[in-house]
Backbone bond lengths (Angstrom), bond angles and torsions (degrees), N, CA, C in turn:
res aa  C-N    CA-C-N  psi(-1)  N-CA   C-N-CA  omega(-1)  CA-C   N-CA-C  phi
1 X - - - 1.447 - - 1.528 110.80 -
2 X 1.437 118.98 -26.41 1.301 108.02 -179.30 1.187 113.97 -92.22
3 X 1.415 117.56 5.78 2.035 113.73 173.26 1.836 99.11 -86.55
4 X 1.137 123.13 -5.62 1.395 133.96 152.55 1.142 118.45 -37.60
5 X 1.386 123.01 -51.90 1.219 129.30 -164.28 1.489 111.89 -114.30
6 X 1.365 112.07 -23.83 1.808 116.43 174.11 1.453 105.43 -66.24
7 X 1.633 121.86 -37.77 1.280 140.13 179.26 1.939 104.71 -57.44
8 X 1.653 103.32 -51.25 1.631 77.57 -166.90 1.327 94.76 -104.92
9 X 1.226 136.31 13.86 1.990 119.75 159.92 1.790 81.18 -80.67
10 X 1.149 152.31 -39.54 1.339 130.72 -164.83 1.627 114.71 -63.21
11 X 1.454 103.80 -55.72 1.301 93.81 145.29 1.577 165.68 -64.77
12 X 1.360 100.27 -20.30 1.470 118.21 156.97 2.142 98.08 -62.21
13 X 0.838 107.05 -60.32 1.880 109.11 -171.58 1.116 104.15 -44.06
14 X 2.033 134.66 -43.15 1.383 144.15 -171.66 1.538 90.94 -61.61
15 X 1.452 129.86 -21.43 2.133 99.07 -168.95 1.350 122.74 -102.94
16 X 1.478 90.16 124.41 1.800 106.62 -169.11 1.318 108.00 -72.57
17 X 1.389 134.75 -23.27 1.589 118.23 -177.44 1.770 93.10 -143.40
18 X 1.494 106.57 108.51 1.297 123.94 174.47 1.495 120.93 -55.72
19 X 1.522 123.00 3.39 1.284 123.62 -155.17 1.403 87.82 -126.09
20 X 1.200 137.02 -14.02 1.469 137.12 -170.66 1.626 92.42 -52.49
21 X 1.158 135.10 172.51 1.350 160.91 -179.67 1.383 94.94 -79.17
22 X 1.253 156.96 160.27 1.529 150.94 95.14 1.571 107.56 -40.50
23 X 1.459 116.13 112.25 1.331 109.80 160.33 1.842 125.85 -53.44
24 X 0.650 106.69 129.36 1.896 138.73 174.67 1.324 108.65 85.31
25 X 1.654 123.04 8.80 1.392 132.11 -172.96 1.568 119.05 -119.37
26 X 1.036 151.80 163.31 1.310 160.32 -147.85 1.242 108.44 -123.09
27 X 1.349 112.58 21.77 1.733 114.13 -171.01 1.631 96.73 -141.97
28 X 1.417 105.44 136.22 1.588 98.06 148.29 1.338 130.08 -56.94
29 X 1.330 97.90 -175.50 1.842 112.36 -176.28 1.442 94.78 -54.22
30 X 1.221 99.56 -54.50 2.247 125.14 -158.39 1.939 83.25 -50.27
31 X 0.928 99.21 -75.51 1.543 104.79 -164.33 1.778 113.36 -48.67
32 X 1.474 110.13 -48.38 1.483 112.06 -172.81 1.780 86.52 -60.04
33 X 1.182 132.58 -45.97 0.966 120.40 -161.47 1.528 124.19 -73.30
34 X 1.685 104.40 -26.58 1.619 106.93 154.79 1.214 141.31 -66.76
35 X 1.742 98.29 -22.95 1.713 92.06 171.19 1.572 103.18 -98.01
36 X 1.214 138.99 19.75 1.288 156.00 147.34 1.926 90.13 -43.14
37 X 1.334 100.44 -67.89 1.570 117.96 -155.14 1.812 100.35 -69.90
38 X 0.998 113.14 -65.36 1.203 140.88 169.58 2.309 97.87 -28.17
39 X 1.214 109.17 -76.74 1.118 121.59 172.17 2.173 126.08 -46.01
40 X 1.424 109.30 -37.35 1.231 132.38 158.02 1.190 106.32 -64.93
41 X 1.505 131.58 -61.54 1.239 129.40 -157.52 2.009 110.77 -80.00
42 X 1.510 89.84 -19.96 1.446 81.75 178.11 1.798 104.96 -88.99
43 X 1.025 118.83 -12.76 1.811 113.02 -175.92 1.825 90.48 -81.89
44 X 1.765 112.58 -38.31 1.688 92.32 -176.13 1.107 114.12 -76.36
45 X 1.599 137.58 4.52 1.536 135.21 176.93 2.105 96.87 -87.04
46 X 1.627 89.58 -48.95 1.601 96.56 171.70 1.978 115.08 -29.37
47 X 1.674 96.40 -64.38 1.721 126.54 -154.75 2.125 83.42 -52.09
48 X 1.171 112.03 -23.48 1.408 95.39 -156.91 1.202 109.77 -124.90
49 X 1.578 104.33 30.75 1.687 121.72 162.98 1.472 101.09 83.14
50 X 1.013 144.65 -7.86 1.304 144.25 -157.47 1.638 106.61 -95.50
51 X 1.045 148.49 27.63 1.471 141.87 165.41 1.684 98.76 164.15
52 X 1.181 94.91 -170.07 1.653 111.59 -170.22 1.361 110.70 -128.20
53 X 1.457 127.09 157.15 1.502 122.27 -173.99 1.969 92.75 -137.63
54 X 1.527 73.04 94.67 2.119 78.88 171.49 1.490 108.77 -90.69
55 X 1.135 99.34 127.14 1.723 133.56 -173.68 1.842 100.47 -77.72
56 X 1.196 113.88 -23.52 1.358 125.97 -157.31 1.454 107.00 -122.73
57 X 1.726 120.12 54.04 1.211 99.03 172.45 1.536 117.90 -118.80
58 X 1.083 102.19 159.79 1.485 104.23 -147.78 1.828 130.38 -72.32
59 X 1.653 93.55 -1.71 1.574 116.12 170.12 1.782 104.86 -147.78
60 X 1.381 99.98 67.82 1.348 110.97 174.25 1.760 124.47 -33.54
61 X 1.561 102.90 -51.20 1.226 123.22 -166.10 1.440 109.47 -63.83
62 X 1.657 113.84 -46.76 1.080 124.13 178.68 1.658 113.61 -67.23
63 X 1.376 126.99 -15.19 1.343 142.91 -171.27 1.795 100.42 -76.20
64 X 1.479 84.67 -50.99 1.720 88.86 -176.55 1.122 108.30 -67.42
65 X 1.201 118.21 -50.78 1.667 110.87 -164.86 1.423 115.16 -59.93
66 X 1.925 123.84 -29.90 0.987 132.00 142.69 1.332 112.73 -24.05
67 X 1.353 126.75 -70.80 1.687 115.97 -145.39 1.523 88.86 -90.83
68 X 1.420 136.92 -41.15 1.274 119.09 -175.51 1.887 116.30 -69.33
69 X 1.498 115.16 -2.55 1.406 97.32 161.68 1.755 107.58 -104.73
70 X 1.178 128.67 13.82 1.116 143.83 -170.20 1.736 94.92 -96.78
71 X 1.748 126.74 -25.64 1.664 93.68 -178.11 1.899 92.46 -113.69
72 X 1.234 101.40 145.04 1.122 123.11 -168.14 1.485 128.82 -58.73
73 X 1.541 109.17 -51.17 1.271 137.37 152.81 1.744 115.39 -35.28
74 X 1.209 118.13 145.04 1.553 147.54 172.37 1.129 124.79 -150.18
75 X 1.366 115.16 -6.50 1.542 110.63 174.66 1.700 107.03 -94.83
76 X 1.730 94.56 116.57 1.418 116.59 -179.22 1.566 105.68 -29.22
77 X 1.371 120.48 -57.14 1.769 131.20 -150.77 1.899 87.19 -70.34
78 X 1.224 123.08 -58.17 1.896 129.40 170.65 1.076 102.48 -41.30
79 X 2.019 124.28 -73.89 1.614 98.11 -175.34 1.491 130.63 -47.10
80 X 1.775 98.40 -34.58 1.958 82.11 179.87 1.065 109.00 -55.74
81 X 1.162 126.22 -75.16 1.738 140.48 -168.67 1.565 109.03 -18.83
82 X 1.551 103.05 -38.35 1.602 103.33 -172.12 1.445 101.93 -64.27
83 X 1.456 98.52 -60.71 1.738 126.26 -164.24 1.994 87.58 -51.45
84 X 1.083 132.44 -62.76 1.480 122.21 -178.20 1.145 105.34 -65.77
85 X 1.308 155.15 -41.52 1.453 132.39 179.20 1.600 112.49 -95.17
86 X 1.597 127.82 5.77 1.291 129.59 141.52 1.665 113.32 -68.70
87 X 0.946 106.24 -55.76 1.837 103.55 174.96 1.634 128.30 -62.24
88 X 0.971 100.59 -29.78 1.400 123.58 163.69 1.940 114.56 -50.14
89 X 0.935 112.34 -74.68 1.788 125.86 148.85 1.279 113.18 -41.04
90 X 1.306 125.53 -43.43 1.346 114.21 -176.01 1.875 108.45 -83.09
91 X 1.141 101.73 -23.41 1.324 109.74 -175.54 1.789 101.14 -66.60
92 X 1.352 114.34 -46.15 1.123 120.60 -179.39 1.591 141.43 -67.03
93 X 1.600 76.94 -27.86 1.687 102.74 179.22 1.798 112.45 -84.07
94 X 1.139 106.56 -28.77 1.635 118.75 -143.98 1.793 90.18 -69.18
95 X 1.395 106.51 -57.85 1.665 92.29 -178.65 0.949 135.32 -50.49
96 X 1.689 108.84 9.00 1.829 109.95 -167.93 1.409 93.46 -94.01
97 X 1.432 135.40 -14.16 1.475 142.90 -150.13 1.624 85.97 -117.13
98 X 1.769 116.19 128.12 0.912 136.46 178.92 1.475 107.81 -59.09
99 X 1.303 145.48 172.84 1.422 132.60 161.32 1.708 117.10 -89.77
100 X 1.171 117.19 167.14 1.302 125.29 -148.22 1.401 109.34 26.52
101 X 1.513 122.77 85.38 1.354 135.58 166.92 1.026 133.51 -111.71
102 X 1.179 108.43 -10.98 1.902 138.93 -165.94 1.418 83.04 -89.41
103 X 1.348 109.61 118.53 1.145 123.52 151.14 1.581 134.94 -89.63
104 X 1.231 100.41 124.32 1.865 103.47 -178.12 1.436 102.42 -103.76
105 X 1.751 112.98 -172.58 0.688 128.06 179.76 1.995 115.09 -73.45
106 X 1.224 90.32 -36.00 1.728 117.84 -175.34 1.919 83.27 -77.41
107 X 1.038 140.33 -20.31 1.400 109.64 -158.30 0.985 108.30 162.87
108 X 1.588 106.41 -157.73 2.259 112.14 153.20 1.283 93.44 -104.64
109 X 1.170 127.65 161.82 1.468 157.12 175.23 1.633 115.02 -159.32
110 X 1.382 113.92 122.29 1.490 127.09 159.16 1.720 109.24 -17.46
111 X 1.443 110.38 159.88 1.433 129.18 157.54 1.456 107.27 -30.57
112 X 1.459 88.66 -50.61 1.731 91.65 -137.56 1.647 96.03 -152.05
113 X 1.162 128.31 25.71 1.521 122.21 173.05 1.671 107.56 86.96
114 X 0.993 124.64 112.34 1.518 144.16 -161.87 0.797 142.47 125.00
115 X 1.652 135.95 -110.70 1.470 142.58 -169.29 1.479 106.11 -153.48
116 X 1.462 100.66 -43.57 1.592 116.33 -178.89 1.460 132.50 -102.30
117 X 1.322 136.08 179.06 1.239 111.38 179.32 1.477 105.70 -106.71
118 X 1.328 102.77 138.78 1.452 105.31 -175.30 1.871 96.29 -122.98
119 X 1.437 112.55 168.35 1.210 126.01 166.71 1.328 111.33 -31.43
120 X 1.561 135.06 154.00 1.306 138.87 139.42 1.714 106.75 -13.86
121 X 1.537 120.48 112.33 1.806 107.77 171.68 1.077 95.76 -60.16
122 X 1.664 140.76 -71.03 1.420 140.90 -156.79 1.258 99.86 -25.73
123 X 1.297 138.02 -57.19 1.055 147.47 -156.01 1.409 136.80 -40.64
124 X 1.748 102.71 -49.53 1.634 113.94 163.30 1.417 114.55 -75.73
125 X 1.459 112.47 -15.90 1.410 132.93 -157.36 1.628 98.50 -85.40
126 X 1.277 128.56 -44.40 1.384 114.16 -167.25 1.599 87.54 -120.61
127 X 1.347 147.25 20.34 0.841 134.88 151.86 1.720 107.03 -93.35
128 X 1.236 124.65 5.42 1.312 136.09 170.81 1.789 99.24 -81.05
129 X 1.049 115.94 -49.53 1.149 127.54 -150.26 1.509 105.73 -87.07
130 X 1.111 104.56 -35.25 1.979 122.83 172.27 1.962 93.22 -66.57
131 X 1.420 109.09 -55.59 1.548 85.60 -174.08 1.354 116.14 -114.34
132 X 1.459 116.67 62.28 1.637 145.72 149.31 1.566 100.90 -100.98
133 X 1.869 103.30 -43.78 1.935 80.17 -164.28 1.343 99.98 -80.22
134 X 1.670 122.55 -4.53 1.480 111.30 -175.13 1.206 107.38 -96.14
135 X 1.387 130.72 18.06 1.688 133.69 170.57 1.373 99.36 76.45
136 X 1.565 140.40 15.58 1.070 90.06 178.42 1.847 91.90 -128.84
137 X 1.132 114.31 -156.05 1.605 133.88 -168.56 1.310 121.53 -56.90
C-alpha cells in the first residue's frame, strides 16, 4: 500500500509546467495535483478517527474545487513531498479503523470500495492521468 503513494509523489515531482491542462480533466497538472493532496490528507485525518469522508455529496465538483483552492502550495517537487509524507500516515494509521467505517450519507462504506482499507481510489486514478499528459507510463 505504500508503493501507492511513492508511485504518485514520483509522479507528481516529474511535472515541469504546473499550468499544463491534465488531459481528459478540467484542471491543470498544479491542481490535479492539489486535490491529489487535498484527497490523501482527508483519508489521513479520516485513518485517525477524526472526521468522515462522504462519498455522496451532493455537488461533488464544487467540493473539489473547494479543497484544491484550499492547499496553498503549486510547486510540483512540495506537492509530492506532501502526497508521500501524507500517505505515509495514512498508511500507518488506516489499520487502526475497522473496515467499512467511512461513513456516508447512504450508510458505512469502505475507503475505497470493498471490505478492506485500501489507499485513497482517486489516487491511482488521477495519478494515471498526471502521467498520460506527461507522456510517460
Amino acid at each position: 500500500m505504500a508503493a501507492v503513494g511513492d508511485r504518485t509523489a514520483d509522479v507528481i515531482g516529474a511535472i515541469a509546467d504546473r499550468h499544463v491542462r491534465t488531459r481528459g480533466l478540467e484542471w491543470s497538472l498544479g491542481q490535479t495535483a492539489a486535490h491529489l493532496v487535498v484527497g490523501v490528507r482527508s483519508h489521513r485525518v479520516w485513518a485517525r478517527g477524526e472526521a468522515k469522508i462522504d462519498y455522496l455529496v451532493p455537488d461533488l465538483a464544487a467540493v473539489n474545487v473547494r479543497g484544491m483552492e484550499s492547499v496553498q502550495e503549486r510547486d510540483p517537487a512540495a506537492l509530492a513531498a506532501i502526497v508521500r509524507r501524507e500517505h505515509a500516515t495514512f498508511v500507518s494509521q488506516a489499520p487502526k479503523q475497522p473496515a467499512g467505517a467511512c461513513l456516508t450519507r447512504g450508510g458505512t462504506r469502505p475507503v475505497s470500495g470493498g471490505d478492506d482499507l485500501r489507499p485513497p481510489g482517486e489516487m491511482p486514478v488521477r495519478r494515471w492521468d498526471i502521467a498520460t499528459t506527461l507522456g510517460s507510463p
